[in-house]
C-alpha beads as a LAMMPS data file, in Angstrom:
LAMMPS data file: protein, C-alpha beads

298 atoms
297 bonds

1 atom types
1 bond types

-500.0 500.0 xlo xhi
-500.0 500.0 ylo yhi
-500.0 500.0 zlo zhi

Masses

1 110.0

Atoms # bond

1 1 1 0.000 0.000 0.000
2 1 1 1.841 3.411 -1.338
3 1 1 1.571 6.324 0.671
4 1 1 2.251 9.962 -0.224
5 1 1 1.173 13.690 0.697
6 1 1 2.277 16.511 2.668
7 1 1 3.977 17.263 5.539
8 1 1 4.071 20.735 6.879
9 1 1 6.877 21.620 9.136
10 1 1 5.968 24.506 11.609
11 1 1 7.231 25.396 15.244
12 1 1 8.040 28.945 16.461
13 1 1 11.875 30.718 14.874
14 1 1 14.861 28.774 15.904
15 1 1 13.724 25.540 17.094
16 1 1 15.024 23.523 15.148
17 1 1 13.120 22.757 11.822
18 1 1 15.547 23.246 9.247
19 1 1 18.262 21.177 11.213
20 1 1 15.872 18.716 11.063
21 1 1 14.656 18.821 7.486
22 1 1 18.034 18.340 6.731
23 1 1 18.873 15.437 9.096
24 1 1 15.843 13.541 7.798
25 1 1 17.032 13.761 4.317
26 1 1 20.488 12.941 4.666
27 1 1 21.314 16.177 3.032
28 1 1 21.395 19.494 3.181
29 1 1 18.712 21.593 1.648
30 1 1 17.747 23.718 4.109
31 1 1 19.857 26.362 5.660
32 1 1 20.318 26.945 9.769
33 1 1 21.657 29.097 11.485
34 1 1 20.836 30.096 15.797
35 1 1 19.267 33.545 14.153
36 1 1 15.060 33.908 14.081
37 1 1 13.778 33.810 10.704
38 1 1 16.519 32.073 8.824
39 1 1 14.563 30.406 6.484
40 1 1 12.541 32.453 3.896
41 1 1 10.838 30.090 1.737
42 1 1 8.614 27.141 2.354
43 1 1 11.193 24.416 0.704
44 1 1 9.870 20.737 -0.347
45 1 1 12.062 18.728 0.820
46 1 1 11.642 14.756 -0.749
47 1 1 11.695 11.817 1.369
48 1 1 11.262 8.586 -0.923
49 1 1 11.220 5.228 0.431
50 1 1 10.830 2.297 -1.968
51 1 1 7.492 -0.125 -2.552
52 1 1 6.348 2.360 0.874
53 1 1 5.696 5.862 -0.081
54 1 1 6.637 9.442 -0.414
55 1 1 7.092 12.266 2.031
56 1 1 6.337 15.920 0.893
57 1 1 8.223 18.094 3.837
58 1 1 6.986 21.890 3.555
59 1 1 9.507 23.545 5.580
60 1 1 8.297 26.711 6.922
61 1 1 9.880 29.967 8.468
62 1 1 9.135 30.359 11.734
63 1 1 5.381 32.214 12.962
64 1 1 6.204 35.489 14.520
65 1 1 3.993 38.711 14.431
66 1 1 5.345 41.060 11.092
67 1 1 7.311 44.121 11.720
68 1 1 8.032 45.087 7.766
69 1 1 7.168 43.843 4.336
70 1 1 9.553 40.694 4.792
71 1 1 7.760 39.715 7.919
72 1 1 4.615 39.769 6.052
73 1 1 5.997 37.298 3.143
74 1 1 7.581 35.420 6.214
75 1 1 4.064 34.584 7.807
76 1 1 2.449 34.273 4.784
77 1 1 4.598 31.809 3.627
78 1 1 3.978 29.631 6.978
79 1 1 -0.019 30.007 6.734
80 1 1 0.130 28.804 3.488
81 1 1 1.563 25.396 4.969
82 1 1 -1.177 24.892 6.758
83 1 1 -3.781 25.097 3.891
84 1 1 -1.070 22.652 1.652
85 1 1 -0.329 20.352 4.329
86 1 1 -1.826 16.614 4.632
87 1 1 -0.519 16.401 8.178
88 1 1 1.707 18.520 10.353
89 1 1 5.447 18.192 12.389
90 1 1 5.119 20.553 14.884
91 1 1 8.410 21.401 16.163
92 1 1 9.280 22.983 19.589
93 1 1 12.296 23.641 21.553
94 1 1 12.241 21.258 24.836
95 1 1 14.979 23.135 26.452
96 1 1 12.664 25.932 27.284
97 1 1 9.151 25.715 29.120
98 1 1 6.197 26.027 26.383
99 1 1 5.009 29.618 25.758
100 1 1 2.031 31.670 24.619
101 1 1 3.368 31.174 21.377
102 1 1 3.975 27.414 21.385
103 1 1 0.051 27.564 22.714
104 1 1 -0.790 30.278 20.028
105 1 1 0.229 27.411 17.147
106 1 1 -0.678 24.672 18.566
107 1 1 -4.208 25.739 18.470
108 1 1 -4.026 27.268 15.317
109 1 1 -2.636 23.444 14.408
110 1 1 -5.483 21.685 16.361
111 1 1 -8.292 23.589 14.472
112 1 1 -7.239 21.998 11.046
113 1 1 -8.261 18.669 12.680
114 1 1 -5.574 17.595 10.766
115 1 1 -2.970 15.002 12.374
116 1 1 0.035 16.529 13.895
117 1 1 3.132 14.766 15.000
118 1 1 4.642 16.652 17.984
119 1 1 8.619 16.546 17.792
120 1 1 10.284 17.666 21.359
121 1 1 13.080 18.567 19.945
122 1 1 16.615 19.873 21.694
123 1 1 15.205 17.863 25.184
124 1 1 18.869 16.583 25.449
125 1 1 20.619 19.402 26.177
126 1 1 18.619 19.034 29.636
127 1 1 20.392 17.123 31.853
128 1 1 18.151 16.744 35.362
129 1 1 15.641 14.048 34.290
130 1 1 13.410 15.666 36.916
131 1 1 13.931 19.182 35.226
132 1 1 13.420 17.526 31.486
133 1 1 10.086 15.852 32.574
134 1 1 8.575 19.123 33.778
135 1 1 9.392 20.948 30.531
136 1 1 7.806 18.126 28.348
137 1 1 4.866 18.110 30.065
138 1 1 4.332 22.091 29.701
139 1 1 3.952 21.008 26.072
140 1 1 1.890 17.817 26.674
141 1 1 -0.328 20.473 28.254
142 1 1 -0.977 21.859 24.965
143 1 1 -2.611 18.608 23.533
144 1 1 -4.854 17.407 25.998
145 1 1 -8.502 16.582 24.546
146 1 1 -7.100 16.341 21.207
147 1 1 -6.995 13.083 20.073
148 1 1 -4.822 13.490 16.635
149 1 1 -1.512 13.414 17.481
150 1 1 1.565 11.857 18.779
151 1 1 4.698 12.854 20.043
152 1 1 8.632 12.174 20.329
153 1 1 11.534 13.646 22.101
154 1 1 14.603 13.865 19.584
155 1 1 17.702 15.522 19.140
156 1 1 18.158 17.043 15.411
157 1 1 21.469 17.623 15.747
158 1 1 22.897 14.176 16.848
159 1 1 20.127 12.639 15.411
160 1 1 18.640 10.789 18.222
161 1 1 15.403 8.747 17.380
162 1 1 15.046 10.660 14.204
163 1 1 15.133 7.679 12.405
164 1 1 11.051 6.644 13.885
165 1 1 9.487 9.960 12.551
166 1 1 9.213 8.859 8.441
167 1 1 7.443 5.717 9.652
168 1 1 5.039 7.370 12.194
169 1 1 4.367 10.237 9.090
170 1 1 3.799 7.355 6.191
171 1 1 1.199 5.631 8.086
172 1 1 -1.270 8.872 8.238
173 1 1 -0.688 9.891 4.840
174 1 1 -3.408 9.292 2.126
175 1 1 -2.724 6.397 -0.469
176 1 1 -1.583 7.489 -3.752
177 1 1 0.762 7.922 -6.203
178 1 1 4.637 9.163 -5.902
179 1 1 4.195 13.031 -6.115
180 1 1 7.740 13.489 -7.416
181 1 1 10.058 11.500 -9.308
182 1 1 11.918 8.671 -6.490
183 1 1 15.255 10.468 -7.335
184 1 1 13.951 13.824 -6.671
185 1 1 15.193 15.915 -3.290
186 1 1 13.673 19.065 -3.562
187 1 1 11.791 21.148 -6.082
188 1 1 14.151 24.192 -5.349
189 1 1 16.737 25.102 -8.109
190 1 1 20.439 24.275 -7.457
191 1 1 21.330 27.866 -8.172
192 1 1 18.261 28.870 -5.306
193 1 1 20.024 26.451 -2.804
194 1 1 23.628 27.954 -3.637
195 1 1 21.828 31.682 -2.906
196 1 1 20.998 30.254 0.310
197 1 1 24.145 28.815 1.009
198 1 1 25.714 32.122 0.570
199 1 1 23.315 34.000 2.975
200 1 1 24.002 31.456 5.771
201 1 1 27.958 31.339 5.802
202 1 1 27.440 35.635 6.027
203 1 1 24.925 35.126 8.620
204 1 1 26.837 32.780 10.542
205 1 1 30.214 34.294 10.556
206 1 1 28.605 38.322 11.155
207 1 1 26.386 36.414 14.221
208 1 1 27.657 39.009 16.860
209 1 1 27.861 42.446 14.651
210 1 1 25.199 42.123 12.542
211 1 1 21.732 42.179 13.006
212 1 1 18.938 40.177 10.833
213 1 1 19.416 42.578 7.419
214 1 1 21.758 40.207 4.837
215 1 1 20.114 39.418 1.613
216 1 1 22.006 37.367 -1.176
217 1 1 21.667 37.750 -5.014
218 1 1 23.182 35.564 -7.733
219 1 1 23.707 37.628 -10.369
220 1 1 25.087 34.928 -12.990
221 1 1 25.419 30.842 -12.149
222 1 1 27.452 29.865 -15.482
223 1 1 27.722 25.836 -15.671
224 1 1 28.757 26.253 -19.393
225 1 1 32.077 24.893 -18.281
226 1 1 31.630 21.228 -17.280
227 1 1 34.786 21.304 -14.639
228 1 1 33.769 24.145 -12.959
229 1 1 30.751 26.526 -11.975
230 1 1 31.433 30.104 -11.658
231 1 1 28.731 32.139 -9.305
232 1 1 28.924 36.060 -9.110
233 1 1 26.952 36.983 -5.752
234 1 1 26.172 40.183 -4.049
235 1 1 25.774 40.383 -0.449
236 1 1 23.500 42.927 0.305
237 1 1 23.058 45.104 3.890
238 1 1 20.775 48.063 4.609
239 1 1 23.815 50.423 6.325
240 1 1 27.012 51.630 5.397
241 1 1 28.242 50.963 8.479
242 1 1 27.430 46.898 8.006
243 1 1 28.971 46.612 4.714
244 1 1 32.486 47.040 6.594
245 1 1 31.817 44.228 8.789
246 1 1 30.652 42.189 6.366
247 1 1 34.045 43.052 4.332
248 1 1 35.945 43.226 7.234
249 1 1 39.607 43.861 7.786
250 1 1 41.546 43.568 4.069
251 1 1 38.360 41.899 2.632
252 1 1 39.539 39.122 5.494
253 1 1 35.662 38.344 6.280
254 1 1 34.442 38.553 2.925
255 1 1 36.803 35.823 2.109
256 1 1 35.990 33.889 4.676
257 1 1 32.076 33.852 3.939
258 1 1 32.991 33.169 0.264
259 1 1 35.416 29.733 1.261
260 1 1 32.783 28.591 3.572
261 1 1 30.002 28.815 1.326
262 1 1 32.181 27.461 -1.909
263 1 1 32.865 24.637 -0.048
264 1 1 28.973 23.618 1.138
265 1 1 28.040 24.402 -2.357
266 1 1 30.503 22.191 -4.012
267 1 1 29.325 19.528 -1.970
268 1 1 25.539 20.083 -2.872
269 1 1 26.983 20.212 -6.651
270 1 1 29.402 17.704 -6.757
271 1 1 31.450 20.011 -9.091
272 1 1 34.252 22.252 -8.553
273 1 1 32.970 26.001 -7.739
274 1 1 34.566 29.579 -8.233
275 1 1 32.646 32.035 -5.979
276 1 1 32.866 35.920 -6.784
277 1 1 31.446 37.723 -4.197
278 1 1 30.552 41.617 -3.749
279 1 1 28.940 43.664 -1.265
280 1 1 26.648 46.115 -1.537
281 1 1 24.054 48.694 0.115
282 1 1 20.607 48.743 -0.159
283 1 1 18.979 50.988 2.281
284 1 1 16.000 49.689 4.739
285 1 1 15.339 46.352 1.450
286 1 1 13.063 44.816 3.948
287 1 1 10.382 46.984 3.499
288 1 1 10.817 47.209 -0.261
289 1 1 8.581 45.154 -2.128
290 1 1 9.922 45.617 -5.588
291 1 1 13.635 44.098 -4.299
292 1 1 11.679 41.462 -2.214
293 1 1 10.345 40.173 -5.612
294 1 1 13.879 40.292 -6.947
295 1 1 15.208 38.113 -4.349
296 1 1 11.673 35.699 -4.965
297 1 1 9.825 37.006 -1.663
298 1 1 6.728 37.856 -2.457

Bonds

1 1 1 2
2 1 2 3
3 1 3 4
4 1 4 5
5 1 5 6
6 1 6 7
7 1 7 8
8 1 8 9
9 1 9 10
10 1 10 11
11 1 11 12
12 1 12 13
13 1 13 14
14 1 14 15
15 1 15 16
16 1 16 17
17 1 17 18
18 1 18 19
19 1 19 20
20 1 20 21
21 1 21 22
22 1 22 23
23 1 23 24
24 1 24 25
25 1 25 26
26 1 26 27
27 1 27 28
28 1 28 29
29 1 29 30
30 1 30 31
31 1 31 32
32 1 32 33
33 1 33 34
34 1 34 35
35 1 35 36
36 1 36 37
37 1 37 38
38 1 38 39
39 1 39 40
40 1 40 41
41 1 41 42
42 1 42 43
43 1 43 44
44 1 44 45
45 1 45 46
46 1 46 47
47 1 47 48
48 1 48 49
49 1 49 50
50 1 50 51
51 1 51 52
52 1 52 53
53 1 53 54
54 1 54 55
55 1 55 56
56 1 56 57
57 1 57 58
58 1 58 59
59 1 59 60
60 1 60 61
61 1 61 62
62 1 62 63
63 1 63 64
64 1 64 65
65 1 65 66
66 1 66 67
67 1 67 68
68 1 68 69
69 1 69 70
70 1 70 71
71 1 71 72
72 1 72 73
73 1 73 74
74 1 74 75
75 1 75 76
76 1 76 77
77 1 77 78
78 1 78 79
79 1 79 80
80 1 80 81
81 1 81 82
82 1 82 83
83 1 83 84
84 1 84 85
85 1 85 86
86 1 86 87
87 1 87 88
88 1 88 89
89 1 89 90
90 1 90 91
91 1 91 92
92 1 92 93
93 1 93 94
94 1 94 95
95 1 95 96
96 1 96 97
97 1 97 98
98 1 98 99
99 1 99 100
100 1 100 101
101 1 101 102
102 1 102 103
103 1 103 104
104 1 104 105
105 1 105 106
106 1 106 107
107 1 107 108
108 1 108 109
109 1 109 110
110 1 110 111
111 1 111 112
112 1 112 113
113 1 113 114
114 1 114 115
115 1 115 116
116 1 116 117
117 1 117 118
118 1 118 119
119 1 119 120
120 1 120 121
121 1 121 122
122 1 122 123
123 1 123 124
124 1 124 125
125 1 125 126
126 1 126 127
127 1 127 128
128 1 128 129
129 1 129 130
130 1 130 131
131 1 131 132
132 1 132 133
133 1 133 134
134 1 134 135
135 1 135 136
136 1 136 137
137 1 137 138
138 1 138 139
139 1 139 140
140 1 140 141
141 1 141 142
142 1 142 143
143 1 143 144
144 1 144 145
145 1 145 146
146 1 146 147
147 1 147 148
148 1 148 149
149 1 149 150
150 1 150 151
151 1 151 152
152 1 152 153
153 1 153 154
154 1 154 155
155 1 155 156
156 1 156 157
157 1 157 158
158 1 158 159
159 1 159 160
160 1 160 161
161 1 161 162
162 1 162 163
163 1 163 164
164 1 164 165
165 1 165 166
166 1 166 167
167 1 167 168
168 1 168 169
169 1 169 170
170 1 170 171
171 1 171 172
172 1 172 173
173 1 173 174
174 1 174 175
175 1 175 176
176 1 176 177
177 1 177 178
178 1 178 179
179 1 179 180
180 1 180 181
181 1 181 182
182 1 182 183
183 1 183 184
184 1 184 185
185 1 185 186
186 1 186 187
187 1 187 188
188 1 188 189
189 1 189 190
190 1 190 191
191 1 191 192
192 1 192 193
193 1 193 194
194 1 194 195
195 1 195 196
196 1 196 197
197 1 197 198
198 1 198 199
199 1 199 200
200 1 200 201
201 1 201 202
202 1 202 203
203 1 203 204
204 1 204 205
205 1 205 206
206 1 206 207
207 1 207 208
208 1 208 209
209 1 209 210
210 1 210 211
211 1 211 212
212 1 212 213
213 1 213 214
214 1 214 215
215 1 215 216
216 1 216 217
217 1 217 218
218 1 218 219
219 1 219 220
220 1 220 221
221 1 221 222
222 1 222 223
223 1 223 224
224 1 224 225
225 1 225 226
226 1 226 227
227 1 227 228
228 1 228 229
229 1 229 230
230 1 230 231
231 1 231 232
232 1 232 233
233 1 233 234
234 1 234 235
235 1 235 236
236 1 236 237
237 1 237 238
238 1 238 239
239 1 239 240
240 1 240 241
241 1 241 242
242 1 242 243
243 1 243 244
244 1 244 245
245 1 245 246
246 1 246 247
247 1 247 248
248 1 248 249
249 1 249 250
250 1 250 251
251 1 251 252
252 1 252 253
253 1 253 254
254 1 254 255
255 1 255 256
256 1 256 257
257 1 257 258
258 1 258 259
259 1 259 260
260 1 260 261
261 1 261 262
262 1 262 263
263 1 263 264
264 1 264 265
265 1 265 266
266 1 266 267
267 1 267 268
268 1 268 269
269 1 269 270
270 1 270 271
271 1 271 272
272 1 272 273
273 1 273 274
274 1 274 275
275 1 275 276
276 1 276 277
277 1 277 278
278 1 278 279
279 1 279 280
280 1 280 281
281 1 281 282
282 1 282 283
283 1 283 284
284 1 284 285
285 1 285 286
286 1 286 287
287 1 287 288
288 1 288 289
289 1 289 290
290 1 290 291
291 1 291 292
292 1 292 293
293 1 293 294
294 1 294 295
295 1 295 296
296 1 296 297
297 1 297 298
């Protein structure tokens, strides 16, 4: 009996989702990074297991009330999940006591009547078993009367018992045909993935000077040579004052964004990559629609 549909992936910013995504597939499509709001697109992510069935993951940025025209796209893109979605992951950090916001999506979640797989993630990096119960019981909280769901306590990041949640999705997903080709990952483009790539190594490295304003365009993605890609990127920032940092001393962080990024992206390409990069800045872009569109959010 084949199995295959949807899965949206939703949980507040930074708990964990696209870690996941990634661990799940066995490669890395998804970009993470300890910043809110690192993912900007919902990203398919394919999970195909032979004679058994398909998984659909929509990954989703994180729900969080919209303070520009970004935000907007942000939450749009995460409501949109869960009108597409068959069935839902709902991710939450188990190192911190449930919120009003946890409680906020939950509900939100439970009014689809939809089945939702509840992933305590992170619970690991609580060490007093007396302390760890308490916390995943706040979220148990959350669930009571609702009869649709299930729950685990995993660790994305070593990968602990990540291994159950394809089997536990497969069996509530409707019968049906493969929805994309067996061989297929993701829908994304290569060259979309690469952008992303780019945007993560800045965000990562600038984590302590920067706040949440780097964009990344690829201007050209030239395969024409069949040894070697060549990628011409600009890093965009909204101040004068952040395009140093991002630069840094004698172009020394620049560089460093650039070999970090080369190298993840010559592992998602399995080709040999030269990576032009160039900074540039464009004043308050989160609130401007027309270079939202350019950079495909909106």
């Amino acid at each position: 009996m084949y199995r295959a549909g949807f899965v949206g992936i939703l949980g507040r910013p930074n708990v964990g989702k696209s870690t996941l995504l990634n661990a799940i597939l066995g490669q890395k499509i998804a970009i993470t990074s300890p910043r809110v709001q690192t993912t900007r697109h919902r990203i398919r992510g394919v999970l195909s297991l032979p004679e058994r069935g398909q998984i659909v993951f929509l990954d989703t940025p994180g729900f969080s009330k919209p303070l520009d025209k970004l935000g907007e796209f942000l939450t749009a893109e995460a409501k949109h999940a869960l009108e597409d979605a068959d069935i839902f992951l709902f991710v939450v950090d188990g190192s911190l006591m449930a919120g009003k916001g946890d409680q906020w999506l939950a509900e939100q979640l439970k009014a689809s009547g939809k089945y939702i797989l509840f992933i305590i993630n992170k619970i690991d990096q609580v060490k007093d078993p007396v302390e760890r119960q308490r916390l995943k019981e706040s979220y148990l909280k959350l669930f009571e009367g609702y009869q649709a769901y299930d729950y685990l306590t995993v660790s994305a990041l070593t990968g602990k018992r990540l291994q159950e949640i394809p089997k536990i999705l497969l069996k509530h997903l409707p019968q049906g045909a493969p929805i994309y080709a067996e061989d297929e990952l993701t829908d994304q483009r290569i060259r979309d993935i690469a952008q992303e790539m780019i945007r993560e190594q800045a965000m990562r490295l600038t984590l302590e000077e920067l706040p949440h304003s780097i964009a990344v365009l690829i201007n050209t993605f030239d395969e024409s040579d069949p040894n070697c890609i060549r990628i011409d990127a600009t890093v965009y920032v909204e101040q004068d004052s952040q395009k140093g940092i991002v630069i840094g001393k004698q172009g020394q962080m620049i560089k460093k964004i650039g070999q970090a990024a080369r190298k993840d992206i010559e592992i998602l390409t399995e080709s040999k990559v030269y990576l032009e990069l160039n900074v540039k800045v464009k004043k308050n872009w989160r609130k401007d629609a027309q270079f939202l569109k350019l950079l495909g959010l909106s």
